[in-house]
C-alpha positions as CSV (number, residue, x, y, z in Angstrom):
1,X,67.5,53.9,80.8
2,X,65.6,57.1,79.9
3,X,68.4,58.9,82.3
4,X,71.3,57.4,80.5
5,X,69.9,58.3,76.9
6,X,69.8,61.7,77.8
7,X,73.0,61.7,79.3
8,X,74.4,60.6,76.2
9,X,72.7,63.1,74.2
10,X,74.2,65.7,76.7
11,X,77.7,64.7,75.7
12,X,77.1,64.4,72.3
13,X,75.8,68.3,72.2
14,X,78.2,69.7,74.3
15,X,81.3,67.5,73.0
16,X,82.1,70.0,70.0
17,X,82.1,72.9,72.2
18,X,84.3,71.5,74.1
19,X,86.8,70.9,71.3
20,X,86.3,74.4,70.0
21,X,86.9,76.2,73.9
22,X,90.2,73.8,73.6
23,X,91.4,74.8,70.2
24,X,91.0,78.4,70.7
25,X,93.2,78.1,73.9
26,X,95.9,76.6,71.8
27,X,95.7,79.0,69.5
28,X,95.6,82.5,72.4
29,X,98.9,80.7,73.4
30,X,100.5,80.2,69.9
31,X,99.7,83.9,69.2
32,X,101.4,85.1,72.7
33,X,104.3,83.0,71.8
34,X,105.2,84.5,68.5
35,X,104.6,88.0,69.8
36,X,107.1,87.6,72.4
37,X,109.3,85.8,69.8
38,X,108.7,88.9,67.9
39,X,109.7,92.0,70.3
40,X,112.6,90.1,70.9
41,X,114.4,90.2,67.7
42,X,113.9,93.1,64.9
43,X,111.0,93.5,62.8
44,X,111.8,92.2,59.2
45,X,111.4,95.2,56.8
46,X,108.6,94.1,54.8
47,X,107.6,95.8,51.8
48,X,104.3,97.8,51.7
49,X,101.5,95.9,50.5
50,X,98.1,96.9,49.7
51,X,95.4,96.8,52.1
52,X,93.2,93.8,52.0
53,X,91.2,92.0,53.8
54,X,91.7,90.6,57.4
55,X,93.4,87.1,57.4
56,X,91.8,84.9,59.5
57,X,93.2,84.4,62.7
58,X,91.9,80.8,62.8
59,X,93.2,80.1,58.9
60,X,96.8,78.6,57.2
61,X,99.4,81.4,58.9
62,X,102.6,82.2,57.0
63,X,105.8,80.9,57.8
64,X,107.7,82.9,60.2
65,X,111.7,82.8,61.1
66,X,112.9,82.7,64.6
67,X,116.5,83.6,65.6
68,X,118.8,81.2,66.4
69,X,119.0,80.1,70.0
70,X,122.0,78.9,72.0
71,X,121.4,76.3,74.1
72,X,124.8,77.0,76.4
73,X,124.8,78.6,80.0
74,X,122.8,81.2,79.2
75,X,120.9,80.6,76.3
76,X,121.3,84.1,74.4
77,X,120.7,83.9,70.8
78,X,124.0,82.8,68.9
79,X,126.0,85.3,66.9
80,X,125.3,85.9,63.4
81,X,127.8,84.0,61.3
82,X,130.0,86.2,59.7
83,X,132.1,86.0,56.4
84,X,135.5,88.0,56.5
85,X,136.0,89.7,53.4
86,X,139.1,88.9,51.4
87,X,142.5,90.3,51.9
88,X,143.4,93.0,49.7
89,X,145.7,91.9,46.9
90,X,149.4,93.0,47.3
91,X,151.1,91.7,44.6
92,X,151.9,94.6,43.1
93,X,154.3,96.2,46.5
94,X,155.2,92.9,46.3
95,X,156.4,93.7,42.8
96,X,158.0,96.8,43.9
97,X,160.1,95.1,46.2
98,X,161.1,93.0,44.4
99,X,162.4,94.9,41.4
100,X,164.3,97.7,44.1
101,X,165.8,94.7,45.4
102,X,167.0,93.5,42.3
103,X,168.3,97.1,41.1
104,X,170.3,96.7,44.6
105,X,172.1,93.8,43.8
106,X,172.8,95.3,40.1
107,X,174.1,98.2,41.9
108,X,176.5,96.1,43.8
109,X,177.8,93.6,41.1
110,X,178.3,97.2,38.6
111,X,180.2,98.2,41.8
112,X,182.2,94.8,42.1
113,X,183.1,94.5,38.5
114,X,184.4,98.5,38.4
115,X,186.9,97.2,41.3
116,X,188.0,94.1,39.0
117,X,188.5,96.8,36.3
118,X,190.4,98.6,38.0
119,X,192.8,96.6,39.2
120,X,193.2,95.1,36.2
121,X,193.9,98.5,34.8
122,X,196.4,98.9,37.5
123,X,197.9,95.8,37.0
124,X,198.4,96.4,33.1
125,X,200.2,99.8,33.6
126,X,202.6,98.0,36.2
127,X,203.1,94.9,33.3
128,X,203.7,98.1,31.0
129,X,205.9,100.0,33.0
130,X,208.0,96.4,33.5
131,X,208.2,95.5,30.0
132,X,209.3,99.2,29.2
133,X,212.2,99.2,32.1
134,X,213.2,95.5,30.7
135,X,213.4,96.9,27.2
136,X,215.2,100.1,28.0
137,X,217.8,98.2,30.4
138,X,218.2,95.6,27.4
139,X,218.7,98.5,25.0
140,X,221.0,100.5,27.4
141,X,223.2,96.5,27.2
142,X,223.4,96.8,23.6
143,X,224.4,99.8,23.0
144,X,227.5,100.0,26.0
145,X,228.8,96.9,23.9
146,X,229.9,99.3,21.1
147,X,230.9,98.3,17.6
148,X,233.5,96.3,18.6
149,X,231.5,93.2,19.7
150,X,231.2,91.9,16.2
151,X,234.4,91.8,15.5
152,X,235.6,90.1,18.8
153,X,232.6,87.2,18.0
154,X,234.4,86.6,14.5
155,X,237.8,86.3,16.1
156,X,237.1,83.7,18.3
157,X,236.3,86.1,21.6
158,X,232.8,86.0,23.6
159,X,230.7,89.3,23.5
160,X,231.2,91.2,26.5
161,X,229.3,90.6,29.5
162,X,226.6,93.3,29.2
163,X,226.9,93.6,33.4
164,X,230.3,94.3,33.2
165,X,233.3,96.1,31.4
166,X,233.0,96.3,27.9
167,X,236.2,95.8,26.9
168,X,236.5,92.6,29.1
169,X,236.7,88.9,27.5
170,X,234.0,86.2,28.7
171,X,234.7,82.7,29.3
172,X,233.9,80.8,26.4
173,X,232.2,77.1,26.8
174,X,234.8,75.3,25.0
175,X,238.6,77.0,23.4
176,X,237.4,77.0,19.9
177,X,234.1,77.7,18.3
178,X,232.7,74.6,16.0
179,X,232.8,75.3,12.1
180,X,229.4,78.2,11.5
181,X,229.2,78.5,14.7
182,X,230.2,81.9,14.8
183,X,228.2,83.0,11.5
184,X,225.2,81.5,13.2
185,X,225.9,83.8,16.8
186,X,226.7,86.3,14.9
187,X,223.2,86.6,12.6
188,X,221.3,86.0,16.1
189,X,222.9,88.4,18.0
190,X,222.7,91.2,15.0
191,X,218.8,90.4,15.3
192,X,219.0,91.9,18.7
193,X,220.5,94.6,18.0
194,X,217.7,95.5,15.6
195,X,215.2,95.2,18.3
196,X,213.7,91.8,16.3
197,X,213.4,90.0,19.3
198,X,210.7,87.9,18.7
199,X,213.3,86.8,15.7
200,X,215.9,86.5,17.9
201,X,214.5,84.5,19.9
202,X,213.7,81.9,17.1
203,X,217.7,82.5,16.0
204,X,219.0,81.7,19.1
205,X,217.1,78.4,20.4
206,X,217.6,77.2,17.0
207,X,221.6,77.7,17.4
208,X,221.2,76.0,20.7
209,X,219.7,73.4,18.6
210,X,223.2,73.0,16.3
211,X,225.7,73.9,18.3
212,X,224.3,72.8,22.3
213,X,228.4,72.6,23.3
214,X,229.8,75.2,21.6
215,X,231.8,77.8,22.6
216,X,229.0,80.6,22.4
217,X,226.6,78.9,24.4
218,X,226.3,80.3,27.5
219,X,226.0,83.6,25.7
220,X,223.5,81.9,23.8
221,X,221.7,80.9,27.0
222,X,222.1,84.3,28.7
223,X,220.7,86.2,25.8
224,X,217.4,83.9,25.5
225,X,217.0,85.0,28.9
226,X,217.0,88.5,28.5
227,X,214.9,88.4,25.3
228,X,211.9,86.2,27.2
229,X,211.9,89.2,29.5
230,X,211.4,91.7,26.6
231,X,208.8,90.0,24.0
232,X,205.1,90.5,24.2
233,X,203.7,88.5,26.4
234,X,207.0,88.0,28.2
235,X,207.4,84.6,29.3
236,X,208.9,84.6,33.1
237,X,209.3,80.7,33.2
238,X,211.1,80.4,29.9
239,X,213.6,83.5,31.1
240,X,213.9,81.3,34.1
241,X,214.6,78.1,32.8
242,X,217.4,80.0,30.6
243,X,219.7,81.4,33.3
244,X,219.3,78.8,35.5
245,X,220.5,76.5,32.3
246,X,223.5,79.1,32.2
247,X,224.5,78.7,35.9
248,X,224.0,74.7,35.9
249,X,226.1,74.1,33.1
250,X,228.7,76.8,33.6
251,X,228.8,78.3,36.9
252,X,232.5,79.9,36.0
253,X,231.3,81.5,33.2
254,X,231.8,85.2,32.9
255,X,228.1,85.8,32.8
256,X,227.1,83.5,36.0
257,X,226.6,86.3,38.4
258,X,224.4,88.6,35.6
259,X,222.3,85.8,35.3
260,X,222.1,85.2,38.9
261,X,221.3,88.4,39.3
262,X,218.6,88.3,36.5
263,X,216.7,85.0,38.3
264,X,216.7,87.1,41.5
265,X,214.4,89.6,39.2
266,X,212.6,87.1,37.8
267,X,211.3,85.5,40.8
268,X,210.4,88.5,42.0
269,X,207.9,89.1,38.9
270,X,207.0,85.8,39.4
271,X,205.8,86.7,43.2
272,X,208.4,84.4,44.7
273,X,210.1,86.9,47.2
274,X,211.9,84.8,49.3
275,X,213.3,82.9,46.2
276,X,214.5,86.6,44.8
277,X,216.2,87.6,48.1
278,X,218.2,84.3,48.1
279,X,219.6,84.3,44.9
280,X,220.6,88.7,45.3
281,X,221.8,87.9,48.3
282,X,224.1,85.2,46.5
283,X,224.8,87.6,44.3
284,X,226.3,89.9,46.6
285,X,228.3,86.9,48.8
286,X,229.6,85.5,46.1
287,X,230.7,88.5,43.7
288,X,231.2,91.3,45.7
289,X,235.0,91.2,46.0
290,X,234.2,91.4,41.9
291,X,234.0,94.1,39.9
292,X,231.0,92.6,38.1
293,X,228.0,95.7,38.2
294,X,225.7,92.5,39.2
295,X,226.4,92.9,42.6
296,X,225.5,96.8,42.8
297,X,222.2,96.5,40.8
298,X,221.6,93.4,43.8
299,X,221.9,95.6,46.3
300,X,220.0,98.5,44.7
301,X,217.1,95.9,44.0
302,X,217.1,94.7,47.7
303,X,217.4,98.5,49.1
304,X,214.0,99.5,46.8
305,X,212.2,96.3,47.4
306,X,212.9,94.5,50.6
């Protein structure tokens, strides 16, 4: 019993020593640990502190960081995440772009619209040119009628075809003129010879209008044509519509192959080419064992322009 009490008191006084040999073997191996831990990654710049007294090896220790470790096939510390830094703005060569494209495509609609101007242009001095050679070849009509035309209009006679021989009568519509109907040619017709043709025309529909069977109606009907060719704008359709009236309703008359020969030059204004070369060439098979000057100016017009 003695023996067993002092045993006990043995353990009892060597127990804490023990515990304190264990604990400071924990703590030799915690303190190899972190120095490993620290010559393997770099030493945190710290800032200078003032000496002080010795911490205690044994006390509360500070918190300490340890690199990241991969757990992969190698286990090498993982790579520092990384933030890329933003993009540098480019809005403004973006902007520059831009506005040079823009000036490009203003360059190029300038340049399409000074093409549209000038064929415009162009197309104005031929309408010009036209209305000038209608007007002088209507003129040139007038005048190779002399001053005899008025008289042979009150005495019953048809104004001389303006294609042909002056001193040659015309076909009339009917044998004798209709009470005013000569008064009313002859105030129309003297409106052309003043060059009032926008007048004229007025005169002459409107004696269509009173006397649509009389005897100067086909004159009538040729000289509407001529003067739709002549006003400003000149109306191509209405010219048209007048000869054609002429031939339809008297294809014997005097003036048929003038005003064929004038719907051959209206549908060529018109564009109609093929249209033009039919009726000239009528012209020319029908009339040319005539002496009408239709079928010369047809075959002039198909030499310049076919």
């Amino acid at each position: 019993m003695s023996k067993l009490l002092m045993a006990s008191g043995l353990v009892l006084l060597t127990g804490p020593f023990c515990f304190m040999a264990q604990g400071q073997d924990y703590v030799d191996v915690e303190a190899e640990r972190a120095a490993r831990a620290g010559s393997s990654a770099p030493a945190a710049v710290t800032p200078q502190s003032s000496p002080g007294p010795a911490s205690d090896p044994y006390g509360v220790q500070p918190t300490r960081s340890y690199p990241a470790t991969s757990y992969g096939l190698n286990r090498a510390p993982a790579a520092p995440a990384t933030t890329s830094a933003p993009a540098p703005a480019t809005s403004g060569g973006q902007n520059v772009g831009t506005l040079f494209l823009q000036m490009q495509q203003l360059q190029q609609e300038v340049m399409r619209l000074n093409g549209m101007v000038e064929e415009q242009a162009n197309e104005l001095r031929k309408l010009k040119a036209q209305s000038l050679e209608r007007y002088v070849d209507l003129d040139k009509r007038i005048s190779g009628m002399g001053p005899g035309s008025a008289a042979s209009v009150a005495s019953g006679d048809n104004t001389p075809s303006v294609a042909t021989a002056p001193a040659q009568p015309m076909a009339s519509g009917q044998g004798a003129s209709l009470p005013g109907e000569s008064d009313a040619y002859r105030s129309a017709y003297s409106l052309v010879r003043g060059q009032q043709f926008g007048q004229a025309v007025d005169a002459f529909t409107q004696f269509l209008r009173n006397f649509p069977d009389g005897k100067y109606a086909p004159n009538a009907h040729y000289w509407l044509g001529e003067l739709y060719l002549v006003i400003d704008p000149p109306d191509l359709e209405a010219s048209r519509q007048s000869f054609s009236l002429l031939l339809s309703q008297y294809p014997d008359n005097a003036k048929a192959p003038d005003a064929m020969y004038k719907l051959g030059k209206v549908q060529y204004l018109k564009g109609n080419r093929e249209k033009s070369r039919e009726y000239l060439e009528r012209v020319v098979r029908d009339y040319g064992n005539t002496n009408s000057s239709a079928v010369k100016l047809s075959r002039d017009f198909l030499e310049e322009n076919f």
